[in-house]
C-alpha positions as a printed Julia matrix, in Angstrom:
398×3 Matrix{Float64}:
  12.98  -12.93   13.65
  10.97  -14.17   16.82
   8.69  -16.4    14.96
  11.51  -18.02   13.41
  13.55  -18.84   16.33
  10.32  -20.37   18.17
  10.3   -23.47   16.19
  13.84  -23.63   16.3
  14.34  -23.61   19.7
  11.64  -26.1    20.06
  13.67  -28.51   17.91
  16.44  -28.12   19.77
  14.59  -28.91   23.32
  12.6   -31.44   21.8
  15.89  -33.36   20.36
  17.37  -33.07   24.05
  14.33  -34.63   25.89
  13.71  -37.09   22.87
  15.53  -40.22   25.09
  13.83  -39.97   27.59
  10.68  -39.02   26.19
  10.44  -42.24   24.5
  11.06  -44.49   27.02
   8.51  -42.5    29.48
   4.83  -43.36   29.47
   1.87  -41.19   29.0
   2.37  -39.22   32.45
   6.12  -38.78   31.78
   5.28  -37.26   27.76
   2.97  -35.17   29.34
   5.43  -33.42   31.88
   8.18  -33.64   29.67
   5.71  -31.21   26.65
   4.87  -29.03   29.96
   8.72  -28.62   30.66
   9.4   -27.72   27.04
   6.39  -25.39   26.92
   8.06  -23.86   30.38
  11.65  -23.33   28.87
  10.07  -22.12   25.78
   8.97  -19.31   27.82
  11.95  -18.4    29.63
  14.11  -18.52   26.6
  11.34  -16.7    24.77
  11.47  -13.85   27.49
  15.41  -13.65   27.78
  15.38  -12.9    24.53
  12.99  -10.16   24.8
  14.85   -8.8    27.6
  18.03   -8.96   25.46
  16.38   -7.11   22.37
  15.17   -4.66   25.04
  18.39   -3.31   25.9
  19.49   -2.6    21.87
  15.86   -1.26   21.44
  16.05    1.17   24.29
  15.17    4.3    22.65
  13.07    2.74   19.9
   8.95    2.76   19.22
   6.55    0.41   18.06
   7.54   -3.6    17.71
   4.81   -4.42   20.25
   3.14   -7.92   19.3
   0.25   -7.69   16.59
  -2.45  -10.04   17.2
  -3.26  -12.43   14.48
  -6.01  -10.78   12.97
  -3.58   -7.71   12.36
  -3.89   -8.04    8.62
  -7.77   -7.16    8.58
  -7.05   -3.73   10.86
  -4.27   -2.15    8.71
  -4.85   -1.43    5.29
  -2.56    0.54    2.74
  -3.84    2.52    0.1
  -2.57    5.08   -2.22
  -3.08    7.4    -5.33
  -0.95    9.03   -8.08
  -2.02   11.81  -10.43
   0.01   12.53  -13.83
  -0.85   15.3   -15.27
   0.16   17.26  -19.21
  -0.81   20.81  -19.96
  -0.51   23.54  -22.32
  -0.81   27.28  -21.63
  -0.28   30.46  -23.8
   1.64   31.66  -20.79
   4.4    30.89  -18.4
   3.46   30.05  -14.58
   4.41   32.96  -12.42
   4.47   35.03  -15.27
   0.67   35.12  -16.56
   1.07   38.2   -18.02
   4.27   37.69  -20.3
   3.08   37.68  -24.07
   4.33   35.06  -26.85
   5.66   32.72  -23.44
   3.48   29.43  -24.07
   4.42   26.7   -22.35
   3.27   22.91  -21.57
   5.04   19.79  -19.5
   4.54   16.65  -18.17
   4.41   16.73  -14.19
   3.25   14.6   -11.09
   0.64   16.39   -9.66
   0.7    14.31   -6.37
   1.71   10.67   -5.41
   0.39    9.77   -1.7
   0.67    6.78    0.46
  -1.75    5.88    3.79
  -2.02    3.5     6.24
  -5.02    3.14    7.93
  -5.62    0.93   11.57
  -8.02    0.36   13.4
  -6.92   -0.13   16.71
 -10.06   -1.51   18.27
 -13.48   -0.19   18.51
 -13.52    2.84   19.41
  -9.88    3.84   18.19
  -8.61    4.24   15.12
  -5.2     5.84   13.38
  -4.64    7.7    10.21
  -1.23    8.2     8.71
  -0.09    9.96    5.03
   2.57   10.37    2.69
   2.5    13.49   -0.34
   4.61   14.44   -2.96
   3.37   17.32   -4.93
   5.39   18.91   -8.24
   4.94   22.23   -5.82
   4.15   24.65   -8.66
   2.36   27.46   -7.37
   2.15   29.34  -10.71
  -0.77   29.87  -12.77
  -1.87   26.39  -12.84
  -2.45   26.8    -9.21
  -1.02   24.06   -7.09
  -0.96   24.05   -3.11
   2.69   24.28   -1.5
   2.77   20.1    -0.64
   6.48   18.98   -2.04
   7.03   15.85    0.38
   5.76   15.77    3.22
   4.06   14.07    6.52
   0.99   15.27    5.5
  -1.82   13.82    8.08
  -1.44   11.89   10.72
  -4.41   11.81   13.36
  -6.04    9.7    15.67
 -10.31    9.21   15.7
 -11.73    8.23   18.65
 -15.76    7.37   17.77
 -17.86    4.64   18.4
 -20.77    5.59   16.43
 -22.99    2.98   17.8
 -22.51    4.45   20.91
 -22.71    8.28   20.68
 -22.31   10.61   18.27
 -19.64   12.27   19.56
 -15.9    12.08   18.7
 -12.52   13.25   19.49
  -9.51   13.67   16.78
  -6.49   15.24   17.4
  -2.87   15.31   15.22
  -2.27   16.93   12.04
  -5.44   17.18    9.43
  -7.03   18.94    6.28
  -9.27   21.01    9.08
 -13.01   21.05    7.96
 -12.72   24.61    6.54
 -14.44   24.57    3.35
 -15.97   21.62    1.32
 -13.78   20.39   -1.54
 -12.06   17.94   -3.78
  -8.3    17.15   -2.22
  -6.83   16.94   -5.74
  -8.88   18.09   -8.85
  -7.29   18.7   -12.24
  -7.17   22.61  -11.1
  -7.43   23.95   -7.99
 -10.15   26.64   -7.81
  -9.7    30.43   -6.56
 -12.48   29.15   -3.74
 -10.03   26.25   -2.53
  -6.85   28.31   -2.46
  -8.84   30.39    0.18
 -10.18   28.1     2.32
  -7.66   24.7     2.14
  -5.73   24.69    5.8
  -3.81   21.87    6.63
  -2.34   21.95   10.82
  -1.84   19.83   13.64
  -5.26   20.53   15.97
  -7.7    19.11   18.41
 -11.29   18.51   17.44
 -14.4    17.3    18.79
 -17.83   16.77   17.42
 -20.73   14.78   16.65
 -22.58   13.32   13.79
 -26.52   12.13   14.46
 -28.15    9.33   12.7
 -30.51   12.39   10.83
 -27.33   13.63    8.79
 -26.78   16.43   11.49
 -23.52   17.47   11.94
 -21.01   20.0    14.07
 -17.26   20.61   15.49
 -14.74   22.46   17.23
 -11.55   22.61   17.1
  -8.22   24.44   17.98
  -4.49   24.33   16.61
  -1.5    26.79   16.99
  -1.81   29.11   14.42
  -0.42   32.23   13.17
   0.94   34.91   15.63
   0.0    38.41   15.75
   0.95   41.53   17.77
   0.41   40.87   21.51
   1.16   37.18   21.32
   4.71   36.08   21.84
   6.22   34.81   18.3
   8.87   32.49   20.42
   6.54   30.52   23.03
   3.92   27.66   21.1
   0.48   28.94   21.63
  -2.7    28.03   20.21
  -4.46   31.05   19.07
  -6.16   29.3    16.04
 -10.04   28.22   16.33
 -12.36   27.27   14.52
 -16.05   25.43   14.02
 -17.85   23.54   11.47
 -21.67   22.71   11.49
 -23.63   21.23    8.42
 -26.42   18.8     7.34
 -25.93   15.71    4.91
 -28.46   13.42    4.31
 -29.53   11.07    1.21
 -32.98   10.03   -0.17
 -34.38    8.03   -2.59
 -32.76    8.9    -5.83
 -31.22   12.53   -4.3
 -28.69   13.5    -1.86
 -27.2    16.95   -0.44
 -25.2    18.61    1.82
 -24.98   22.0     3.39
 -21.86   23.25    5.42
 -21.15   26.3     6.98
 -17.56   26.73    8.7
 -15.55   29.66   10.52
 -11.3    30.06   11.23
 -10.11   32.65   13.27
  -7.43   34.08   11.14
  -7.39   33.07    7.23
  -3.74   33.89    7.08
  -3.48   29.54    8.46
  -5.17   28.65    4.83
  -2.43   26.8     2.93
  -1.73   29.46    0.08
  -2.28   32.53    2.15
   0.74   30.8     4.4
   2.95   29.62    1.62
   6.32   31.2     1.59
   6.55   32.08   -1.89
   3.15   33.88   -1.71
   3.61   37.7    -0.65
   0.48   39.37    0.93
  -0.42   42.81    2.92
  -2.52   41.83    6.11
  -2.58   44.09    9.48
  -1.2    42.41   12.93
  -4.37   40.94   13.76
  -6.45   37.92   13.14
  -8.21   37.85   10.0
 -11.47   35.92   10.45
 -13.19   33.7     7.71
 -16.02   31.89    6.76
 -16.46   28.98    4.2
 -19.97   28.25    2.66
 -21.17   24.91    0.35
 -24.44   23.99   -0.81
 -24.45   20.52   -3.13
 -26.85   18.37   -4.15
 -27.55   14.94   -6.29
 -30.42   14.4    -8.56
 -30.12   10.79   -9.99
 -26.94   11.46  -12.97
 -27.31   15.19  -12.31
 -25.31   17.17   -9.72
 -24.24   20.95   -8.33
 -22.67   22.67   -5.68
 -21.95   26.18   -4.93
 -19.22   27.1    -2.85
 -18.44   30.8    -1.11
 -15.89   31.87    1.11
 -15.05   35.31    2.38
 -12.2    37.22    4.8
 -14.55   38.83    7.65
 -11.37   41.43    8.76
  -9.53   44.07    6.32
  -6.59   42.38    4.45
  -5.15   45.65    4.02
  -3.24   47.44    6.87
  -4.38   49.99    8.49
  -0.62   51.89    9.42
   2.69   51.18    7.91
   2.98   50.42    3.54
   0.87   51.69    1.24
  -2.58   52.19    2.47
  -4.63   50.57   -1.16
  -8.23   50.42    0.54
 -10.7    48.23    2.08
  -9.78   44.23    1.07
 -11.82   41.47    2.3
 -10.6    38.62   -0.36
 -13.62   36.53   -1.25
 -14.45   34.4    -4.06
 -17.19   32.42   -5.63
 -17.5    28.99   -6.92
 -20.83   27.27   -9.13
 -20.54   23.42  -10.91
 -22.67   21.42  -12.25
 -22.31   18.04  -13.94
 -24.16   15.43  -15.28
 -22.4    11.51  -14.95
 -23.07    9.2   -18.03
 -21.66    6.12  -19.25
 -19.0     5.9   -22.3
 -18.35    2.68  -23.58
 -19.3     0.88  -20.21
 -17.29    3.41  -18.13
 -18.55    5.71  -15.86
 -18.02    9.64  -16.59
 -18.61   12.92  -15.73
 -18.91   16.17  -17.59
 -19.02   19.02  -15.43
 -18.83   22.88  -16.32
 -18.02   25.75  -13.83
 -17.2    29.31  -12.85
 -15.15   31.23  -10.35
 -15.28   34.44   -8.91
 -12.75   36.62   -6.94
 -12.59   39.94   -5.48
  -9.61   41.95   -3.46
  -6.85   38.77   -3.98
  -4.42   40.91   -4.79
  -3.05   41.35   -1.31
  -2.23   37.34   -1.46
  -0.65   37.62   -5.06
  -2.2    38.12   -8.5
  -2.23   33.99   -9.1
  -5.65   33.97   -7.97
  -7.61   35.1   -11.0
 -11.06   37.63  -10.88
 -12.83   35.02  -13.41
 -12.41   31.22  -14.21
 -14.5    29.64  -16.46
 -13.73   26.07  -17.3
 -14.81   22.81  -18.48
 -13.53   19.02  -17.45
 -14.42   15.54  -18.28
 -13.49   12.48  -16.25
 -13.5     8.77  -17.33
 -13.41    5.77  -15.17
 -11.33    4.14  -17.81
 -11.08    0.47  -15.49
 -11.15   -0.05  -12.14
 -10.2     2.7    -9.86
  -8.13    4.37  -13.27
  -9.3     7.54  -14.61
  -8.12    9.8   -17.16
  -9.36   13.22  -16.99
  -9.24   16.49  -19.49
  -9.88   20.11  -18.02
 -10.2    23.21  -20.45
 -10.3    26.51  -18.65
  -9.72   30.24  -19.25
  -9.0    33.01  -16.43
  -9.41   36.76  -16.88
  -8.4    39.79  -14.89
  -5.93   40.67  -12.81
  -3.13   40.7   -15.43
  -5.22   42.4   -18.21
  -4.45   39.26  -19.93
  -6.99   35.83  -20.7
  -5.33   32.97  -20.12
  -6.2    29.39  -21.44
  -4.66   25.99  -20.17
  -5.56   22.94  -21.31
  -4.8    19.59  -18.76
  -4.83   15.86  -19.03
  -4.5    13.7   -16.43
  -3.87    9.76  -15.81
  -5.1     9.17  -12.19
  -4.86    5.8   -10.41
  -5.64    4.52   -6.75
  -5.07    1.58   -5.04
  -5.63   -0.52   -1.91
């Protein structure tokens, strides 16, 4: 609305000086523009005193620069996704209860800005179908689901500061593949923390960081306290024709994770923390490529007084891919092939299943377009193998 009235209020200045702007000489034109520039201004700033006073308790509207349009991007993905099961999510150990539907896995939205140099803002939007069944997907529905500020000037030092709500650097993984893996649900932890780190030039990595957290006995349950910490240190690096990475992070208390926290997921755990570790190896040899992934509760899951004492649980599981990328018609895809481990889940629900063995196939079908096809079987825990079968239509854009 302000850059339209500008010009109009020039008009109307310019109409009411126009007599005697024409009948002035070069001196006289030249105060006459630097009068008009000069009311210009103070009708320019009444106004902005006027919107100030219906804007009172309002943020943001502050004047973008010109170059606005090259700092803030938005960007965002969608994943559709059809599968078939010979059971019935939440009930994996039902018999003659197949099942299959057509669901959106996730549809997100981010804004991006880079504020200047040093500065820089991260902001996004989720929707997730929020089944938490067999097929394994995190608690998301809709939600603000990060929204951080980066301070790093790279060229500067290696250090950095982020603070606001993040995916905290607990575990190595994909955000949103076709299934989410036993060694995900366990280490995933999305919370509103401070960080800092640094990042050298040689790949060497490291961080810190602290956010509320889970109460236990001792701490008050009504005042805001930050009890959760955490630390991250790893080494990436790429070379001719290979890459890797190797990542080793610690929380204080795994009961933050994302599907140890979800409501509808019922677990045992004593009134302490419950310490964790994440581990990932990966590497890439030209169209060949495999990680391994491990993460492990360092406390006893079960409690020690109070319930049913059931033994020694330290919930843990295992994780190996590899994958080979080839093209298919003049698309990019991958094959990959994988298995999961588990071991004393069942104080965090039975979902989480003692073997996975699966198969998937992605295809860049056009630009930034894939359509992906997972195949994978789980056994134990319900004395029952289950098989699910998954496509998925996944698009980004910018």
């Amino acid at each position: 609305m302000k850059l339209k009235l500008k010009p109009v209020l020039a008009s109307l200045i310019v109409l009411g000086l126009a007599t005697p702007a024409f009948a002035a000489n070069h001196h006289h034109m030249s105060a006459a523009s630097a009068s008009t520039q000069s009311q210009l201004d103070s009708m320019k700033a009444q106004l902005d005193k006027m919107e100030a006073v219906i804007n009172q308790n309002s943020a943001g509207g502050f004047q973008q620069p010109s170059d606005w349009t090259s700092r803030i991007t938005v960007s965002g993905m969608a994943n559709v996704d059809a599968y078939a099961s010979n059971t019935t999510p939440n009930n994996p150990g039902a018999h003659g209860t197949h099942t299959n539907d057509i669901e959106v896995n996730n549809a997100n939205l981010f804004i991006d800005a880079l504020v200047n140099d040093a500065t820089k803002v991260h902001l996004g939007l989720a929707y997730s179908s929020n089944d938490n069944g067999v097929y394994n997907r995190l608690p998301v529905n809709i939600t603000f689901d990060e929204g951080y500020v980066t301070i790093a000037d790279f060229s500067m030092t290696p250090f950095y500061f982020r603070g606001g709500r993040e995916y905290l650097p607990f575990g190595v993984y994909n955000r949103y593949p076709l299934v989410v893996n036993p060694t995900q649900l366990l280490s995933q932890t999305n919370a509103t923390a401070a960080q800092v780190g640094f990042v050298s030039p040689m790949g060497l990595y490291a961080s810190l960081y602290g956010f509320r957290g889970t109460s236990f006995s001792g701490a008050s349950s009504t005042m805001p306290r930050v009890e959760g910490l955490g630390a991250d240190i790893g080494l990436a690096n790429t070379m001719s024709g290979m890459s890797y990475k190797l990542d080793a992070g610690y929380i204080s208390d795994m009961r933050n994770v994302d599907y140890i926290s979800a409501p509808n997921v019922t677990y045992t755990y004593p009134d302490r923390r419950i310490g964790g570790i994440a581990l990932h190896a990966g590497v890439n040899v030209q169209n060949f490529d495999a990680s391994a992934d491990y993460v492990r509760a360092l406390q006893n899951f079960a409690p020690s007084t109070g319930g049913t004492y059931l033994g020694a649980a330290h919930p843990r599981a295992l994780g190996l891919d590899v994958g080979m990328t080839y093209p298919l018609m003049a698309h990019q895809s991958r094959l990959g092939v994988g298995y999961q481990h588990s071991t004393d889940t069942r104080f965090i629900g039975n979902v989480i299943p003692q073997n996975r063995y699966y198969v998937d196939n992605v295809v860049n079908i056009s630009k930034w377009t894939d359509v992906g096809a997972e195949i994978y079987q789980d056994r134990g825990n319900t004395g029952r193998k289950i098989t699910v079968g998954m496509i998925r239509l996944g698009v980004k854009f910018a």
